[in-house]
N, C-alpha and C positions, 0 to 999 in steps of 0.2 A: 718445831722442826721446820726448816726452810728449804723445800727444793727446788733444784735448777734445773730450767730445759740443758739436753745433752751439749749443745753448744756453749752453754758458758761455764762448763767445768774446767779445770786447770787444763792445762795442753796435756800433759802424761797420761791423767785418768779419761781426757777424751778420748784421744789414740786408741785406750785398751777399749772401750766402750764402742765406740767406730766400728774398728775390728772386729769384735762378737757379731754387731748388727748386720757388717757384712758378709759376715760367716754362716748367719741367720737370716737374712731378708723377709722370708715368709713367718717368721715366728710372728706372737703377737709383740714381743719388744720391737722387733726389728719393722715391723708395720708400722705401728703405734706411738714407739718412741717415749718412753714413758719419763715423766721427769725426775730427779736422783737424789737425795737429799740423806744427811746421816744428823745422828741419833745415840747417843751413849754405846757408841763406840760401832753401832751397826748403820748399813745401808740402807735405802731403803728407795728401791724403783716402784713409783706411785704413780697410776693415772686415774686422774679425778680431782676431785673438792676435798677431799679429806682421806684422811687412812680408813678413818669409819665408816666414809661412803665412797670410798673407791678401791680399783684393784691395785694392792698392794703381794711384791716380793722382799723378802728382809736375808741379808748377806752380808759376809764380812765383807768384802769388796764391792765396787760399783757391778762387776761383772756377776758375781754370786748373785747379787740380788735380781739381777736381770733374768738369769737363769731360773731362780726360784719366782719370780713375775711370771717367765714363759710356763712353766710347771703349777702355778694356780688359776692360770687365767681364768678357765673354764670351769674352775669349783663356786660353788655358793662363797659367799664373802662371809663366812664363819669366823677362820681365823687367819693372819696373812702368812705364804708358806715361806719357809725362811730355809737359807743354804747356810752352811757352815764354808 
């Protein structure tokens, strides 16, 4: 899986992505900015070296996943939390 800083995703999906952030500023996405990448057919907002060794949110959209990033931030890195 290859993900991208928010800046080099298509113009539509930045836009929505933007938006959230600036709806959120204090979250940890909207902090943080985590980079965005998909995967058999899911999102997946990643900050770190890896999914194994970083915080990961999994979503059908760039913005689902964002949401579920801000909603595990703060858990142990057990499993990553995933939005439908």
């Amino acid at each position: 899986m290859t993900s991208l800083p928010i800046e080099s995703l298509p113009a539509e999906l930045r836009k929505e992505v933007e938006q959230f952030l600036e709806e959120h500023p204090l979250s940890p996405a909207g902090r943080l900015r985590p980079r965005l990448g998909q995967s058999s057919g899911m999102w997946l907002a990643l900050l770190g070296p890896s999914v194994q060794e970083g915080k990961v949110g999994l979503g059908t959209s760039p913005v689902s996943a964002l949401r579920a990033f801000n909603r595990g931030f703060g858990r142990a890195n057990e499993q990553p939390t995933v939005e439908v």
